[in-house]
C-alpha positions in Angstrom: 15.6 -44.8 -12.0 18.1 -45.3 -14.4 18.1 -49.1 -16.3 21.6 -49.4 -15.0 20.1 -48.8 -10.8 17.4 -51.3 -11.9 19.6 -53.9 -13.3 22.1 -53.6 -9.6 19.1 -53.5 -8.0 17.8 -57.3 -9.4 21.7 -58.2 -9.4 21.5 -57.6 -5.8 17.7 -59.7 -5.3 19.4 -62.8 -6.8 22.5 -62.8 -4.7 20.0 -62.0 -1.5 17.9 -65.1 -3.3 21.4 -66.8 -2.9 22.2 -66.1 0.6 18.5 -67.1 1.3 19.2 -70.5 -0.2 22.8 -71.2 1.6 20.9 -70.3 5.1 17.6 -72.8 4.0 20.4 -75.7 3.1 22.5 -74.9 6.0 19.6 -75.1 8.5 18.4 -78.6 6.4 17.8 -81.8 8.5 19.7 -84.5 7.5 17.3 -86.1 5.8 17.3 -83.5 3.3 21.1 -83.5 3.2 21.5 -87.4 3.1 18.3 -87.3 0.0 20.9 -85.1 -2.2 23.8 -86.9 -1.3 22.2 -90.0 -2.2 20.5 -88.6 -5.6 23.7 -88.1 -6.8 26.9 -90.2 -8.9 29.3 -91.6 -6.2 32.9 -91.0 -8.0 33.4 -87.5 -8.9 37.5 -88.4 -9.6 36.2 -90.8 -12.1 33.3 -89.6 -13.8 33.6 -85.6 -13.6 29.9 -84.0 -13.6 27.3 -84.7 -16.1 24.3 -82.1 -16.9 21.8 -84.1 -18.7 18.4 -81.9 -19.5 18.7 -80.1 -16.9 16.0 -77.4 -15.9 16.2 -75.0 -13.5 13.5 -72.2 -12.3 13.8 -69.7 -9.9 10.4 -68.7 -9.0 7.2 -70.4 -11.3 6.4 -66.7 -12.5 9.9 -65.8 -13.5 9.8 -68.9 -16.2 13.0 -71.2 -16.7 16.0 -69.7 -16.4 17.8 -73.0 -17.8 16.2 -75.2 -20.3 17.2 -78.6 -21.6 21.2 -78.3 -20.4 23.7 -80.9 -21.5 27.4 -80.6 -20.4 30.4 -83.1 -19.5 32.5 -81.6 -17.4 35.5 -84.4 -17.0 38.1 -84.7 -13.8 41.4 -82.4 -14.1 39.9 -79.5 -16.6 39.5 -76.1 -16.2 36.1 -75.6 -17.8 34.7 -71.7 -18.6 31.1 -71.0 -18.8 30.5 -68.3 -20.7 27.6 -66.1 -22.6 26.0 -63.0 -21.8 25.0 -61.7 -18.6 21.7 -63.7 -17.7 22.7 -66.7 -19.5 22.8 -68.9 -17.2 26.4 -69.2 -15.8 26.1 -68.2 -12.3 23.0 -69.9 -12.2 25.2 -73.6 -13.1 27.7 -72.9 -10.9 24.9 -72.5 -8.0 23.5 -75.3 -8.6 26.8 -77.2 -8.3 27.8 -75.6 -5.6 24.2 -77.4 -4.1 22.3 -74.1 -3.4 19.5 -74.8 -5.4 17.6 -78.1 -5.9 17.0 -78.6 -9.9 14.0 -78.4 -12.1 14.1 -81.0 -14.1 17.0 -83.5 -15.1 20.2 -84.7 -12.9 23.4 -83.4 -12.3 26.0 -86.6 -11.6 28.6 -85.1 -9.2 29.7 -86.7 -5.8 29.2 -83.8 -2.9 31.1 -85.8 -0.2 33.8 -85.5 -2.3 33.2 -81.7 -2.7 33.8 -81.4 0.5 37.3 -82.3 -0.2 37.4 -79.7 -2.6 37.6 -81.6 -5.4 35.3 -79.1 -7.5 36.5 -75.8 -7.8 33.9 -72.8 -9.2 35.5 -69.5 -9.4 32.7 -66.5 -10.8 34.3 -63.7 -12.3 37.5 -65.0 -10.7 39.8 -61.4 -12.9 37.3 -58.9 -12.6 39.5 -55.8 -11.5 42.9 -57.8 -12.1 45.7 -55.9 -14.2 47.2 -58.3 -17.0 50.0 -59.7 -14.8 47.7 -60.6 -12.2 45.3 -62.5 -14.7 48.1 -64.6 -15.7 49.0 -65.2 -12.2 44.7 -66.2 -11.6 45.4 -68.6 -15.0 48.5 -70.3 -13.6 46.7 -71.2 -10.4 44.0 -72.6 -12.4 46.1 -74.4 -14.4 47.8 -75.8 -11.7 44.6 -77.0 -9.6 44.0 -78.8 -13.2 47.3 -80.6 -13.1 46.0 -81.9 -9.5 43.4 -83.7 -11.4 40.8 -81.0 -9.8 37.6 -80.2 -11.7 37.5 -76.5 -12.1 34.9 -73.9 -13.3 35.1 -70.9 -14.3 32.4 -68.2 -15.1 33.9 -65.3 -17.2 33.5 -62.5 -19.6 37.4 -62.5 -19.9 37.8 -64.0 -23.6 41.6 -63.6 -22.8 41.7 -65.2 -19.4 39.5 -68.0 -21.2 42.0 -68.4 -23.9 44.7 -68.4 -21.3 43.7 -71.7 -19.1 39.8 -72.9 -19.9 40.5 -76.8 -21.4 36.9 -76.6 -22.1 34.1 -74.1 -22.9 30.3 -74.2 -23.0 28.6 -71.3 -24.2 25.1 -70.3 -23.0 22.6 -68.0 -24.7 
């Protein structure tokens, strides 16, 4: 086996980790689902999202796959999260997104108002997209901003970064 089949191969056990996760939360009584509504900030249009040391493990044997985390992620920004592949980035915007309980620290973000859509994630968003059609991704990203919406954005794409990210956090 080649190291690229082994590297699809754990690509694919994470996102079957992931799917996992969604059915877990989905299937959730509402006690568990009114406990994270309640551990988190109440005003996402006001405050934005707030990583303060946050720690996040997949499995105990695997070790930390984020360690000590600080970002500010304020209302109507496109935001990038970049770094190399196993950084972390995917792994942030899971967590946001509520799949994954974290470690260690809080994340501040309102998830009754995510249901509204008021945070946006978007991984890999031009992957295959000609130069035209990146433009046309960074527009409608720039215009979800303008609506004062909080949007992420995991990328390699230094040029689609460059073309609408307000903000960038890098990861290593």
């Amino acid at each position: 086996m080649t190291a690229e089949e082994k590297i699809e191969i754990l690509k694919r056990q994470k996102e079957l980790e992931g799917v996992s996760a969604i059915a877990e939360l989905l299937n959730a009584g509402s006690a568990y689902k009114e406990k994270h509504i309640n551990s988190i900030a109440n005003d996402i249009k006001q405050t934005g999202i707030s990583f303060e040391h946050v720690n996040f493990t997949y499995k105990k044997e695997d070790g930390q796959v984020l360690h000590d985390i600080n970002l500010e992620i304020p209302p109507g920004t496109v935001t990038a999260l970049v770094g190399p592949s196993g950084s972390g980035k995917s792994t942030i915007a899971q967590l946001l997104a509520g799949f994954y309980p974290v470690t260690d620290g809080r994340i501040a973000i309102a998830v009754s108002l995510m249901m509204d859509k008021e945070i946006l994630l978007f991984d890999e968003p031009t992957s295959g997209l000609d130069y035209k059609n990146m433009l046309l991704c960074a527009d409608f990203l720039k215009k979800l901003r303008d609506k004062g919406k909080i949007v992420i954005v995991v990328s390699h794409d230094e040029e689609f970064i460059d073309c609408c990210c307000d903000e960038i956090y890098r990861l290593s």
